[in-house]
Backbone bond lengths (Angstrom), bond angles and torsions (degrees), N, CA, C in turn:
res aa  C-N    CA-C-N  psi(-1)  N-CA   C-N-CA  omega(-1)  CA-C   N-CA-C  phi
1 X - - - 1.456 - - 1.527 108.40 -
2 X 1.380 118.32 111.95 1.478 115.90 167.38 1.703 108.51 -81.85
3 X 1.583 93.68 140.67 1.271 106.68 163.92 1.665 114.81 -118.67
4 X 1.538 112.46 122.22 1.642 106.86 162.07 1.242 124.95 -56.05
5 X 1.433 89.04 144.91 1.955 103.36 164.99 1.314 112.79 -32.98
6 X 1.061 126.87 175.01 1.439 127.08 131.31 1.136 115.66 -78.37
7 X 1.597 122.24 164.12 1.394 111.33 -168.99 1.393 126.81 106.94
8 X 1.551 115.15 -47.56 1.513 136.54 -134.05 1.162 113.25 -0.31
9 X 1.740 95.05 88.71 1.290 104.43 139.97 1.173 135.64 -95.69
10 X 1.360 117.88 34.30 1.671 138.40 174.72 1.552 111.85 61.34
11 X 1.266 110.10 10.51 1.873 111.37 179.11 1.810 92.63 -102.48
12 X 1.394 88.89 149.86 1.513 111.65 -162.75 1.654 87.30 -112.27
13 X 2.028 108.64 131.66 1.076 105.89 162.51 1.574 112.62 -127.56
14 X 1.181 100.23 150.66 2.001 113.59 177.86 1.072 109.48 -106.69
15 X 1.369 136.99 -14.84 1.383 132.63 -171.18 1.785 115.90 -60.76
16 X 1.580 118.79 106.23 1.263 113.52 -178.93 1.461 93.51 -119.38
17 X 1.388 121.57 61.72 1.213 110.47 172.45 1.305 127.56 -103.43
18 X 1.484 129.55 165.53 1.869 109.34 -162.49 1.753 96.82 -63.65
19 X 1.268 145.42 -44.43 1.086 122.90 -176.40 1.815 115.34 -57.90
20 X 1.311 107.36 -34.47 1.852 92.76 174.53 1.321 99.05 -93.72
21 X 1.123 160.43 -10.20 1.404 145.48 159.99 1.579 135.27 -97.51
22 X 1.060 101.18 0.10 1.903 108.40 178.06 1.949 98.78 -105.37
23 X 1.227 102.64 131.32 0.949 112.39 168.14 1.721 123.63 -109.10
24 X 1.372 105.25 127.39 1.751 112.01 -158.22 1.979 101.61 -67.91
25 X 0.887 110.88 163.95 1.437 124.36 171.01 1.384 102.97 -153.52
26 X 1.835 96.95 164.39 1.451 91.54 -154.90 1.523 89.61 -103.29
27 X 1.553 116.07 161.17 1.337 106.15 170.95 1.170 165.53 -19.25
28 X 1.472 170.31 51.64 1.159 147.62 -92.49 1.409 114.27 -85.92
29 X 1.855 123.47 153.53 1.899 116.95 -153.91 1.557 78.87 -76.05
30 X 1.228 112.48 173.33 1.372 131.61 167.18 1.903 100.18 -65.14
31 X 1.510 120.16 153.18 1.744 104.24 149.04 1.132 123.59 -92.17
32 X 1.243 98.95 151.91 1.894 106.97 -173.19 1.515 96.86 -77.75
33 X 1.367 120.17 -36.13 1.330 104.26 -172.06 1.630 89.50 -148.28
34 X 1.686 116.59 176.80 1.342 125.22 -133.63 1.806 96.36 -168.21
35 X 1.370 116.61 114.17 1.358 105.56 164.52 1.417 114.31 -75.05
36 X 1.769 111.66 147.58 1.187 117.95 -167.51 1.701 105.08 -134.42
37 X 1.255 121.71 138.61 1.251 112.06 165.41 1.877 129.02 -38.83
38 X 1.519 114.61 137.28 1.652 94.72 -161.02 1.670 85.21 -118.55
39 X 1.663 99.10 154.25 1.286 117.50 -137.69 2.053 88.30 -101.22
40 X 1.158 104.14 22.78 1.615 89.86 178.66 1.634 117.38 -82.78
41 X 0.890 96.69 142.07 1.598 103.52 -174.50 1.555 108.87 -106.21
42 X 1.111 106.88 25.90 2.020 111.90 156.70 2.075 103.49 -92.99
43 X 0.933 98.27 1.82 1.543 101.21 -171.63 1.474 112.14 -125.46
44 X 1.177 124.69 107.64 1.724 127.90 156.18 1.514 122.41 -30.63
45 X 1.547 88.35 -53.30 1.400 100.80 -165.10 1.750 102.23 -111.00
46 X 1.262 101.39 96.87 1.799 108.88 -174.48 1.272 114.01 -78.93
47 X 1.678 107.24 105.02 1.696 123.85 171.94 1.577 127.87 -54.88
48 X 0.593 145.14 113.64 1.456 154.05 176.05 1.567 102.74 -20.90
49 X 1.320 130.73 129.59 1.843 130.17 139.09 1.217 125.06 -88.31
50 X 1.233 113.00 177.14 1.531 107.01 169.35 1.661 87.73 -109.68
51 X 1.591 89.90 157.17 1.710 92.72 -174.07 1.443 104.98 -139.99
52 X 1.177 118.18 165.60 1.383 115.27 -153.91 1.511 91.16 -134.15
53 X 1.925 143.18 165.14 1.081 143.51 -171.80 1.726 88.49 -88.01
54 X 1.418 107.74 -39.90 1.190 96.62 -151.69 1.524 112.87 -163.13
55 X 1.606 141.05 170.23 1.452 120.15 -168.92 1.789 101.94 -70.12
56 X 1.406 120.57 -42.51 1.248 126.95 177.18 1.473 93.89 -39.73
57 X 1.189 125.46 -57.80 1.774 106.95 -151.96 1.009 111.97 -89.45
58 X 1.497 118.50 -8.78 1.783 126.13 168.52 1.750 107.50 -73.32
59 X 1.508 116.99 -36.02 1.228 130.48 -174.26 1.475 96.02 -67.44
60 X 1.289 124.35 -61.30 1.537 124.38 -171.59 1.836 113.93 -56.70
61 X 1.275 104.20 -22.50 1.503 116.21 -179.30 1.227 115.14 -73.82
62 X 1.550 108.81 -49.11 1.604 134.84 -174.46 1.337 109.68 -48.20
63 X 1.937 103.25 -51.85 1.522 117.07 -150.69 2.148 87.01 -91.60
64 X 1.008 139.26 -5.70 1.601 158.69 157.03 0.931 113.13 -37.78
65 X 1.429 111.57 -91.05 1.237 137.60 147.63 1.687 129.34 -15.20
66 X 1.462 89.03 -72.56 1.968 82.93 172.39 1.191 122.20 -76.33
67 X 1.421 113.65 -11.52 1.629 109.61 174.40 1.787 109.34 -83.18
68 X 1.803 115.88 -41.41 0.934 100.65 162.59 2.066 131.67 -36.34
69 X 1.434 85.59 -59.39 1.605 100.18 171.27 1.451 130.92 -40.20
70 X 1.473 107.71 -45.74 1.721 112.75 172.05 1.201 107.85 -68.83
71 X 1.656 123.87 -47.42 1.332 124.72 -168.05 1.389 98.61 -62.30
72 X 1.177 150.74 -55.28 1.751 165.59 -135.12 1.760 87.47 -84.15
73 X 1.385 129.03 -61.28 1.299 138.29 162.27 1.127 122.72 -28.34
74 X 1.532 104.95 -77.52 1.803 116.65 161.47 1.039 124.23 -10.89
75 X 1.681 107.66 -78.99 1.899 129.98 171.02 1.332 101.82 -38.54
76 X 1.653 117.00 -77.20 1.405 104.47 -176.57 1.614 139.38 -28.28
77 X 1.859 94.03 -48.81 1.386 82.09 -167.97 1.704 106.40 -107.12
78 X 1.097 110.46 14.90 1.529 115.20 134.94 1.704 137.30 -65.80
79 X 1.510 100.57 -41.92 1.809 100.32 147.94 0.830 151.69 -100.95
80 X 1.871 109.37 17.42 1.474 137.36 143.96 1.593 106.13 -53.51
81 X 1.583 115.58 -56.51 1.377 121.70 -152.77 1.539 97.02 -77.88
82 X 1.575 135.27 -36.29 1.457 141.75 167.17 1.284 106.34 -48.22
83 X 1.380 109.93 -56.86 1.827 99.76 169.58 1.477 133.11 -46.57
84 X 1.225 100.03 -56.07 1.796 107.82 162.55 0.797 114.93 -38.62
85 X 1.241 129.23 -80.82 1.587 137.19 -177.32 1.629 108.88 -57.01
86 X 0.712 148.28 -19.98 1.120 151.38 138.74 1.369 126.45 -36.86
87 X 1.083 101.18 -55.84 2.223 123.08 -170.51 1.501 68.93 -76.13
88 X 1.561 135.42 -74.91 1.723 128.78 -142.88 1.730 98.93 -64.02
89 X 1.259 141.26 -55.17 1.327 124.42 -178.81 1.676 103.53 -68.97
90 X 0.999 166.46 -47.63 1.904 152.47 154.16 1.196 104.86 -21.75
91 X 1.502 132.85 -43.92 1.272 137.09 179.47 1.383 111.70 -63.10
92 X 1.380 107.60 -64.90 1.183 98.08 167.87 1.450 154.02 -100.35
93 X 1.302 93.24 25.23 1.527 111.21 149.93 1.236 124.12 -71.93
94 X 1.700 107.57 -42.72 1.175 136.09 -178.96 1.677 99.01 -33.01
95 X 1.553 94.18 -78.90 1.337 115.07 159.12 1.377 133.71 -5.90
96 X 1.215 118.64 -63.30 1.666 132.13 -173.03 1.231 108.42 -81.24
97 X 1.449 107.13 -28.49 1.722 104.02 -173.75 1.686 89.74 -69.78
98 X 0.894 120.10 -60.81 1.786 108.70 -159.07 1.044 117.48 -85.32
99 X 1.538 125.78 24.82 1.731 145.35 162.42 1.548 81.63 -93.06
C-alpha cells in the first residue's frame, strides 16, 4: 500500500519505522500527592486516601484548589452578568423598533 507525502509531492513513502512513526512526549511531572491505602481498622476492606508528603504540600494544594475555585466562580458570574445585559439591551431594542 503506498502512502503520499504530505504536500503531494507525488513520492510514495513506506517507512513505518519507530523513528518515522513514534511520536516523542515529554516526561511525565512527578505527583505531589498519591492515594494510599488508609490504615483504619473499623474497615476490612481499606479505602484509598489522598495523602499528602507533608502539611506544606497539603497547604500548597488547599490554597490551588480554592484559588482555582474563586477564579472558575469569578468567570462565571461575570458571564452570567454579560448575558443579562446583553438579553436587557436585544430587548430593548427589540422594543424601539416596533414603537
Amino acid at each position: 500500500m503506498d502512502i503520499p507525502l504530505p504536500g503531494g509531492g507525488g513520492e510514495v513513502s513506506e517507512d513505518y519505522s519507530p523513528a518515522a512513526t513514534v511520536v516523542p512526549f515529554n516526561p511525565p511531572l512527578p505527583l505531589l500527592r498519591a492515594p494510599v491505602p488508609s490504615s483504619s481498622s473499623a474497615s476490612t476492606d481499606p479505602m484509598p486516601v489522598l495523602a499528602f508528603r507533608d502539611a506544606a504540600s497539603w497547604r500548597a494544594a488547599w490554597e490551588a484548589a480554592e484559588a482555582s475555585l474563586f477564579s472558575q466562580c469569578e468567570e462565571d458570574a461575570k458571564d452570567w452578568a454579560v448575558d443579562v445585559l446583553t438579553d436587557a439591551f436585544t430587548r430593548a431594542e427589540e422594543s424601539a423598533k416596533l414603537k
